[in-house]
C-alpha positions as CSV (number, residue, x, y, z in Angstrom):
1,X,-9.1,13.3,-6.8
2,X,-11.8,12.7,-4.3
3,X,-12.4,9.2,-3.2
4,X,-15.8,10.7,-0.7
5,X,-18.8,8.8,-2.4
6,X,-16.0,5.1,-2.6
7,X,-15.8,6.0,1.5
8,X,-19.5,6.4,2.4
9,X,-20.3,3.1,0.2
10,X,-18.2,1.3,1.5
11,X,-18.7,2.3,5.5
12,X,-22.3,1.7,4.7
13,X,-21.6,-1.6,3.2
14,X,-19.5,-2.7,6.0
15,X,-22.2,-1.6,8.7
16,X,-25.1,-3.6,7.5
17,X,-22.7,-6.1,7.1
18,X,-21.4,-6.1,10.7
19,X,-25.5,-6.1,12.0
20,X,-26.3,-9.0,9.7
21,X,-23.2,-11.1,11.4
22,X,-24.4,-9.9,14.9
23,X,-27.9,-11.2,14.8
24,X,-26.7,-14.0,13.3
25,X,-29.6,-13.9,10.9
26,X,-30.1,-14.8,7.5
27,X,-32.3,-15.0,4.6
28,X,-33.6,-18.7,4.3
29,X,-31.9,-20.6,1.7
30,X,-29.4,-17.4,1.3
31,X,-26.3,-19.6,3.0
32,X,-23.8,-21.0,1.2
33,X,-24.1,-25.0,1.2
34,X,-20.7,-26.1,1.6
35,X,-19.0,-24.1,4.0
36,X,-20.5,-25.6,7.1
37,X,-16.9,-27.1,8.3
38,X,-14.8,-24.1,6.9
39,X,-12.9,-21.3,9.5
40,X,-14.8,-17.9,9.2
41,X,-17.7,-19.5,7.3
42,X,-20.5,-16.9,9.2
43,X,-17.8,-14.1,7.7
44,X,-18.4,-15.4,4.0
45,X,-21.9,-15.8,4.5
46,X,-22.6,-12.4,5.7
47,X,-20.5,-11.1,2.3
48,X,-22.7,-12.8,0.7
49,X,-25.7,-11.6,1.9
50,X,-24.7,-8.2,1.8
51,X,-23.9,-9.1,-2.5
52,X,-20.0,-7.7,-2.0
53,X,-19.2,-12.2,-3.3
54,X,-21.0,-14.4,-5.1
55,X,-20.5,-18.5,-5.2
56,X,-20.1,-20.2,-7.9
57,X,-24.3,-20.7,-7.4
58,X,-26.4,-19.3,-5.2
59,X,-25.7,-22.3,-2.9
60,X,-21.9,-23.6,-3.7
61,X,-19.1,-21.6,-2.3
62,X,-16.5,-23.9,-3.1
63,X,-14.5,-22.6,-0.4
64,X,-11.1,-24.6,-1.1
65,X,-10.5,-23.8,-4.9
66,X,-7.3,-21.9,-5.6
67,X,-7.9,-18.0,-6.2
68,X,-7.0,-16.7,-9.8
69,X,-5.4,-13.3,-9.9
70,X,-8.8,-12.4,-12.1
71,X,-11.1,-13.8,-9.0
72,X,-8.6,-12.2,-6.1
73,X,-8.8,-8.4,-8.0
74,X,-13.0,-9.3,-8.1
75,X,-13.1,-10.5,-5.0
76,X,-11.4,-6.8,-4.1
77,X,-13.1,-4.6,-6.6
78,X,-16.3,-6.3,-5.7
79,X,-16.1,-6.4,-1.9
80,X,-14.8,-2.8,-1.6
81,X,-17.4,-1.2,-3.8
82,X,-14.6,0.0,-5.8
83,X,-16.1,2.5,-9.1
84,X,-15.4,5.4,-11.6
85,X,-18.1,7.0,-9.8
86,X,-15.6,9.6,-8.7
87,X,-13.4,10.0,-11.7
88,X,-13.8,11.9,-14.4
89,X,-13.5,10.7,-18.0
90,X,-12.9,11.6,-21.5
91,X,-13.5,8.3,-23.0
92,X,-14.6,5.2,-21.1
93,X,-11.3,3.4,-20.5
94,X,-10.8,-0.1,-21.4
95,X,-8.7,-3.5,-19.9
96,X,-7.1,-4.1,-23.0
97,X,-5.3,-0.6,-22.9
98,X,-3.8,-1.3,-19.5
99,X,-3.2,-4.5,-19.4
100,X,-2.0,-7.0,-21.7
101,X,-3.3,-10.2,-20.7
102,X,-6.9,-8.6,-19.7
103,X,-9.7,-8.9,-23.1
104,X,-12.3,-6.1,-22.7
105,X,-15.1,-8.5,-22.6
106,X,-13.8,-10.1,-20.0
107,X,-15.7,-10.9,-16.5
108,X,-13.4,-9.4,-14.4
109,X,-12.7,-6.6,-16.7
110,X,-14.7,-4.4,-15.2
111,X,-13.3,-5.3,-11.7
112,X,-9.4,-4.4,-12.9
113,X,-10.2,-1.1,-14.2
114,X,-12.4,-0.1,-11.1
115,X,-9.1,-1.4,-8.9
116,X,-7.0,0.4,-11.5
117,X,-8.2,3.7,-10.7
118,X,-8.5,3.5,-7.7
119,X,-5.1,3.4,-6.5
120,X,-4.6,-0.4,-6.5
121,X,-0.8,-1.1,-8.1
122,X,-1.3,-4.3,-10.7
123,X,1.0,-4.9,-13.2
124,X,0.2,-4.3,-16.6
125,X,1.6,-8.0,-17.6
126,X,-0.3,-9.8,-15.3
127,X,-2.2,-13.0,-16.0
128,X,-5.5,-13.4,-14.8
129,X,-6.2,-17.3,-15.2
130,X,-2.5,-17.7,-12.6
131,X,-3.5,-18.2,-9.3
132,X,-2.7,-15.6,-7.0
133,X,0.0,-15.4,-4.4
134,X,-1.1,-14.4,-0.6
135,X,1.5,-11.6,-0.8
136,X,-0.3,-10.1,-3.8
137,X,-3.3,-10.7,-2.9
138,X,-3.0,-9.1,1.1
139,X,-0.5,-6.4,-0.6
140,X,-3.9,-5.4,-2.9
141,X,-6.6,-5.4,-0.8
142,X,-4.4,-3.6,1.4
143,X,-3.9,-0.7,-1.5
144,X,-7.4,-0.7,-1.9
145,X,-8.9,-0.2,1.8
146,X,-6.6,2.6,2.3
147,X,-7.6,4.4,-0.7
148,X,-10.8,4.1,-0.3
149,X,-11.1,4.5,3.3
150,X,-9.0,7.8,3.1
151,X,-6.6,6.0,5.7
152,X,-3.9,8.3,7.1
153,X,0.1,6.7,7.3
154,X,0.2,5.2,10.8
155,X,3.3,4.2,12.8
156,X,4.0,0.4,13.4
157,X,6.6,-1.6,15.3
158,X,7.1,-4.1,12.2
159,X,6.4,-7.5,13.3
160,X,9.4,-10.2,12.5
161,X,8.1,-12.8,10.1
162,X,10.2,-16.0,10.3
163,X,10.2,-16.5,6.6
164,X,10.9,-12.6,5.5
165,X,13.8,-13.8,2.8
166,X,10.6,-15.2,1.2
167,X,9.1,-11.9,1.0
168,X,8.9,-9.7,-1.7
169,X,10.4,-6.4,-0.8
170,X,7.9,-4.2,-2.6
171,X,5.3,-6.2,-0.6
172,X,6.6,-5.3,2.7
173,X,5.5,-2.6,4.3
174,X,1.5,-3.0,3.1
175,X,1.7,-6.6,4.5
176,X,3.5,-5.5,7.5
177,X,0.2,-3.1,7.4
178,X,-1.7,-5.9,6.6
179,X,-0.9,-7.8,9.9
180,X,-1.5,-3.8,12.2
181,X,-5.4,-3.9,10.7
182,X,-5.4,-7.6,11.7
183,X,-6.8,-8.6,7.9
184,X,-4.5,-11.6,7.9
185,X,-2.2,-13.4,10.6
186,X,1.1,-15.2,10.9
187,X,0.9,-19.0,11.4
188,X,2.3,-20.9,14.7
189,X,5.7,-20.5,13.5
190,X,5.3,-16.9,12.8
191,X,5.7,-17.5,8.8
192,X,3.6,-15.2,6.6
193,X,3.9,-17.8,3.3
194,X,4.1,-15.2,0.8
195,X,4.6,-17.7,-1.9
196,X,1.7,-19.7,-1.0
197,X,-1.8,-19.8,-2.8
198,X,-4.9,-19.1,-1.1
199,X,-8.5,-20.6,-1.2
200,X,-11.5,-19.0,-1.7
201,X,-12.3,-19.1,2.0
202,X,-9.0,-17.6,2.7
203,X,-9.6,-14.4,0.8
204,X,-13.2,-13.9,1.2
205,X,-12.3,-13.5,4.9
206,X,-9.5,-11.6,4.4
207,X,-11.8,-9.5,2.6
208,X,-14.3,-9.4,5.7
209,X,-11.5,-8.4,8.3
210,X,-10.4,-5.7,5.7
211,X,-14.1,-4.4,6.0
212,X,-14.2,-5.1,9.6
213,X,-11.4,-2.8,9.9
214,X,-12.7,0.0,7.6
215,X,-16.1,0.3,10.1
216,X,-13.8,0.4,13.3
217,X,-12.2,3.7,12.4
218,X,-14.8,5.2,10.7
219,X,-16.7,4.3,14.1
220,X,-14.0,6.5,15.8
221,X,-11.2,3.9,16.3
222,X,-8.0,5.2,15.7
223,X,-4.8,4.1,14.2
224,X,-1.6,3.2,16.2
């Protein structure tokens, strides 16, 4: 199925985004309020002011909380523009018939179909209220830009991670991906810390590089 109108939202998403973070100009009052020590804080504000996150309020962030799996799949579904806009149903589908743990009048519900159908893998037992590992998480978003993007496969030397026994294998290659569009790094010691939880802050930039990326090729960058 065609994923052309997902493309052209988000390109155009990512473009205004990337002028708003040049010129380093905002909105009074738009800025989160408690972000002013945190890493990549002028990435999550320009999210923000583009409305692909939201804060707990207009002003709080609350960049260090713990993602849940429900929050990391919004943060995705949200951030990418992800929609049915493209799909064709007979009846409206609902959470509840995909996934077990997901209610239909849930928040996010909305957000796990729209990643769902668009080519984003989430198991049907998962639980939304867990937090979310960074190996999901990355592994996701990952599933999601190239779907929506239209990416083609791309070669790649795999870069060694000093913690790889820690690794899901399923999770591999898109994180090995992951780390080629430069949406996430290794730390010092070259460990990936699939295991690990991440913070807001953490996945709301990831979710800016992952844009970041998405304009560079559709700007004519190519894939190595």
């Amino acid at each position: 199925m065609s994923m052309k109108k997902n493309t052209i939202a988000a390109i155009t998403a990512v473009t205004l985004l990337s002028f708003s973070l040049g010129g380093q100009i905002f909105a009074a009052g738009s800025s989160f309020k408690d972000i002013g020590q945190v890493t990549g804080k002028d990435k999550i504000n320009s999210l923000k002011e583009q409305g692909l996150i939201k804060g707990i309020s207009d002003t709080q962030f609350l960049p260090a909380s713990t993602v849940t799996t429900a929050q990391g799949i919004q943060f995705i579904s949200g951030g990418l523009q992800l929609s049915l806009a493209a799909i064709d149903f007979n009846k409206a589908p609902q959470a509840s018939a995909l996934f077990s743990k997901v209610k239909d009048n849930a928040w996010y519900a909305e957000a796990f179909i729209n990643a769902h159908y668009n080519g984003v893998n989430i198991p049907a037992n998962i639980d939304p209220a867990k937090p979310i590992t960074k190996e999901l998480y990355t592994s996701m978003l990952v599933q999601a830009v190239e779907k929506a993007g239209n990416l083609p496969m791309i070669n790649l030397v795999p870069v060694e991670l000093t913690d790889a026994d820690a690794l899901d294998p399923s999770y591999q290659g898109s994180i090995q991906r992951a780390l080629k569009y430069k949406i996430t790094a290794l730390d010092a010691s070259g460990k990936f810390n699939p295991k690990s939880t991440i913070t807001r802050a953490e996945a709301a930039v990831m979710l800016y590089n992952t844009l970041d990326y998405l304009k560079s090729v559709s700007d004519g960058g190519t894939q190595k």
